[in-house]
C-alpha positions in Angstrom: -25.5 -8.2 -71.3 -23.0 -5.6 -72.6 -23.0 -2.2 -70.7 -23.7 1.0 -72.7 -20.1 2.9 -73.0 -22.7 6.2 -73.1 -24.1 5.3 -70.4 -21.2 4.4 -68.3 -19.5 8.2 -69.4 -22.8 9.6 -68.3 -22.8 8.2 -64.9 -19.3 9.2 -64.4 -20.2 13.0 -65.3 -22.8 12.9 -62.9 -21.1 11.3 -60.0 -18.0 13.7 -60.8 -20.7 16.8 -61.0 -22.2 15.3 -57.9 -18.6 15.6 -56.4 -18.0 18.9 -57.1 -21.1 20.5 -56.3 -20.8 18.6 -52.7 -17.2 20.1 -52.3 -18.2 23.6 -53.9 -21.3 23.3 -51.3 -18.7 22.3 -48.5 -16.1 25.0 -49.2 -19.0 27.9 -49.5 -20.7 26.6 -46.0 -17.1 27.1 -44.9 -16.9 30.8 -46.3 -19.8 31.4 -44.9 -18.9 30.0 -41.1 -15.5 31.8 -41.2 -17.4 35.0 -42.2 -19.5 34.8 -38.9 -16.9 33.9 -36.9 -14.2 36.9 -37.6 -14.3 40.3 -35.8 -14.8 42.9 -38.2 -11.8 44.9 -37.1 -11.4 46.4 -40.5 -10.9 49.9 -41.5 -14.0 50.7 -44.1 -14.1 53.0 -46.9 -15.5 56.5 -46.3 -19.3 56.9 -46.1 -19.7 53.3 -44.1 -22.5 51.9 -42.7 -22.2 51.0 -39.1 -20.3 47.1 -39.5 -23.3 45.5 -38.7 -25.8 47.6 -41.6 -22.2 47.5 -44.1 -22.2 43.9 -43.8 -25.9 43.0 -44.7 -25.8 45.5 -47.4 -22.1 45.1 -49.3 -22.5 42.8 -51.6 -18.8 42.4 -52.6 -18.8 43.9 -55.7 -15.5 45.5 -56.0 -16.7 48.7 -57.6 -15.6 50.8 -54.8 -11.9 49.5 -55.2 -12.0 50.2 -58.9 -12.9 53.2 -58.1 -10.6 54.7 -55.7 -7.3 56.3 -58.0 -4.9 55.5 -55.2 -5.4 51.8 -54.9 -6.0 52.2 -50.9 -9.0 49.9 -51.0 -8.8 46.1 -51.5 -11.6 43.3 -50.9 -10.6 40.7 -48.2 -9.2 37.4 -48.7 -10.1 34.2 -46.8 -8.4 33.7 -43.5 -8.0 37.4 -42.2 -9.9 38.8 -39.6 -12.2 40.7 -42.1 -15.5 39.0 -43.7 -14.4 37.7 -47.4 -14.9 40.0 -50.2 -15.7 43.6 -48.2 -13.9 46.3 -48.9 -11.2 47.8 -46.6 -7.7 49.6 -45.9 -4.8 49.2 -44.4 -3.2 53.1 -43.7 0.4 51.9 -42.8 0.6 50.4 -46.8 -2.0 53.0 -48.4 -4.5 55.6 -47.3 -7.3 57.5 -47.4 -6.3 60.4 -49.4 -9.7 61.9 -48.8 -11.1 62.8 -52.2 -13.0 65.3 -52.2 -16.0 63.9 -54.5 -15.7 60.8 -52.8 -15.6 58.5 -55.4 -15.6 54.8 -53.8 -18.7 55.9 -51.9 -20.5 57.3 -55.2 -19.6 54.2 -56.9 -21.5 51.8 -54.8 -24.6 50.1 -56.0 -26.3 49.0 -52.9 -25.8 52.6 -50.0 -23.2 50.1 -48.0 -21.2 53.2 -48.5 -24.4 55.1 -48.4 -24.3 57.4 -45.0 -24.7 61.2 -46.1 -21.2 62.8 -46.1 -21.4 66.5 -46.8 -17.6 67.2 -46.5 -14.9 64.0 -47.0 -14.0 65.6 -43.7 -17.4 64.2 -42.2 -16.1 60.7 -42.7 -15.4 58.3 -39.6 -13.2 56.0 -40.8 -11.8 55.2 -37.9 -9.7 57.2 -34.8 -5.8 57.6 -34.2 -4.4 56.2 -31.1 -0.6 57.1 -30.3 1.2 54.4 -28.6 3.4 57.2 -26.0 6.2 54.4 -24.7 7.2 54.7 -28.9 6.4 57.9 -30.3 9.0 60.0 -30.5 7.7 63.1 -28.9 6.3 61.9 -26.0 10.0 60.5 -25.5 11.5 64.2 -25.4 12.3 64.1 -29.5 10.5 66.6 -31.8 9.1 65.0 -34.5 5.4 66.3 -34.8 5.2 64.1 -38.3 1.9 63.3 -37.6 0.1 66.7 -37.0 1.9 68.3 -39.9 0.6 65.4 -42.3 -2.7 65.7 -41.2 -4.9 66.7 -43.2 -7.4 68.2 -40.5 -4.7 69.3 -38.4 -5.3 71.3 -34.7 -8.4 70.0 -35.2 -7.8 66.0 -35.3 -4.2 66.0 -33.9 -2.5 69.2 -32.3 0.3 70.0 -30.5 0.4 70.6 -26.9 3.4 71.3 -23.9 3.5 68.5 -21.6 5.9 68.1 -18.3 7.9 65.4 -18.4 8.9 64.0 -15.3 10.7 65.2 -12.2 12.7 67.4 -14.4 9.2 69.2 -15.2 11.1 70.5 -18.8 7.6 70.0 -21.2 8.1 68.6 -24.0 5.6 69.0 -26.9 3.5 66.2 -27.5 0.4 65.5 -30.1 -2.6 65.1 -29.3 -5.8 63.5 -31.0 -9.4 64.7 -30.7 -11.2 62.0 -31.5 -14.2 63.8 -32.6 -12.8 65.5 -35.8 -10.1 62.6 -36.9 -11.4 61.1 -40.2 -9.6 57.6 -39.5 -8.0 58.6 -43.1 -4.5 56.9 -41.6 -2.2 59.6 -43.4 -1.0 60.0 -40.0 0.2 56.1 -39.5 1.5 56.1 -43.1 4.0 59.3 -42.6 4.9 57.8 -39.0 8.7 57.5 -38.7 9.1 54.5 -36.6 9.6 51.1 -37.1 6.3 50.2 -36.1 3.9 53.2 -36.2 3.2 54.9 -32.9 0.5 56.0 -34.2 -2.3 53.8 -35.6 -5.8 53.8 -36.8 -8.1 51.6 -35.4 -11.6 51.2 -35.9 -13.4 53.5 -33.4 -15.5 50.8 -31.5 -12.3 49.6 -30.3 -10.8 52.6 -28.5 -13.7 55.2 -27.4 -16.4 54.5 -24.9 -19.6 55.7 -24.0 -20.5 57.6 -21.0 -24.3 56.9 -20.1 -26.6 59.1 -20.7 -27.4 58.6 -16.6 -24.5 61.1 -15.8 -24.8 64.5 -15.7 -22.1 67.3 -16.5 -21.7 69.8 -14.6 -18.7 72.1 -16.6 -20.0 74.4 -19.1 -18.1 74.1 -22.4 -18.3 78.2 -22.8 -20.0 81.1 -22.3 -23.9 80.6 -23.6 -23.4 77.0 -23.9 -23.9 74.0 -21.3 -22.4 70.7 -21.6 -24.3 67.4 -21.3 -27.2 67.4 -19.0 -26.4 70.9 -16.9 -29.0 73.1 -16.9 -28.5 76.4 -18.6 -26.3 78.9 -17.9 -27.7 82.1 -16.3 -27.9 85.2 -18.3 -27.5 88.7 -17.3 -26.5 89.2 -13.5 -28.8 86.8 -12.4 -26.9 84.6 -9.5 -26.1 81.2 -9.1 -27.5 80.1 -6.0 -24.7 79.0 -3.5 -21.9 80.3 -5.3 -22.2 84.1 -4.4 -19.0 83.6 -2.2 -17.6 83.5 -5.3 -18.1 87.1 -6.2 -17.0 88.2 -2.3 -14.3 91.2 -2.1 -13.4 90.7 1.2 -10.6 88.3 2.8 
């Protein structure tokens, strides 16, 4: 019995379709391991979700990085430490020029990029850390790069005198306040070192968390108490068991 040629070149298409699907199935289940197995230490676009809501809601579309005019954004290839596909930044190459419309977060389909930003200023991108053995001023140069690039400046980054060593000669040094830096990077970019001694990293990685358990006992200023103290007494009313505090005498 003579075997049908058609059926022969039909077997083969289905056994090399077979094939493919099995290692198109093989390579996604891959994808998808590698995904879940990185740490999403990756600098999001403005208007981010916390990692774990950005990553169940991005769906890797790419309009965001069409959408930014400076090219800052890109989507991430296999084999970094960011999931594939999601949008991020790297500040020492390109950064956040902090649009004011905002346009990578308008341009998003699915509110990955959806968290309510008033003021490009409002964004969290991430949080300056200055490495002090490398940057410049805090080894006695004046540079102050950083805080003059800033775009949120003695506000995210100012300038303060610092002693430096035995000599006690201060030296001025910056400075960042974590709760008003954007994470925009401009900072990193302008820095003049070889490696930047400053870098923006994202905020999970540097700042901690206090407890709610402990209680504050400084006031921040006058009519205002810090975290759990009890209010500050108005009028000439007296603090109990500080009125040696008031005390003329020697």
């Amino acid at each position: 019995m003579t075997a049908d040629p058609g059926r022969r070149a039909f077997l083969r298409r289905v056994a090399h379709g077979a094939g493919v699907a099995t290692t198109g199935g093989l390579l996604w289940g891959y994808l998808l391991g590698e995904q879940q197995q990185v740490s999403a230490h990756a600098l999001r676009p403005p208007g981010a979700l916390p990692e774990h809501d950005f990553a169940g809601a991005c769906i890797k579309c790419g309009q965001c990085v069409q959408a930014c005019p400076y090219d800052t954004l890109s989507l991430a290839p296999s084999g970094e430490q960011v999931p594939i596909g999601t949008p991020s930044f790297r500040p020492r190459e390109i950064p956040c020029y902090m649009c004011e419309d905002i346009p990578c977060a308008a341009a998003c389909p699915t509110g990955a990029l959806g968290a309510k930003l008033e003021r490009i200023e409002d964004a969290r991108m991430g949080v300056a850390a200055i490495d002090q053995e490398s940057c410049l001023s805090w080894q006695g140069l004046r540079c102050e790069i950083c805080y003059r690039e800033c775009p949120v400046r003695n506000e995210a980054i100012t300038i303060e005198n610092h002693p430096r060593g035995i000599s006690g000669h201060a030296i001025f040094v910056p400075l960042i306040h974590a709760s008003a830096c954007t994470g925009c990077g401009i900072c990193e970019k302008a820095c003049p070192t070889e490696l930047a001694a400053i870098r923006v990293v994202p905020p999970e990685l540097v700042k901690g968390k206090m407890g709610d358990h402990y209680q504050i006992g400084t006031r921040t200023g006058a009519g205002s108490t810090g975290v759990g103290e009890p209010p500050a007494p108005s009028g000439d009313e007296a603090v109990p068991g500080l009125e040696y505090l008031n005390r003329s005498d020697p």
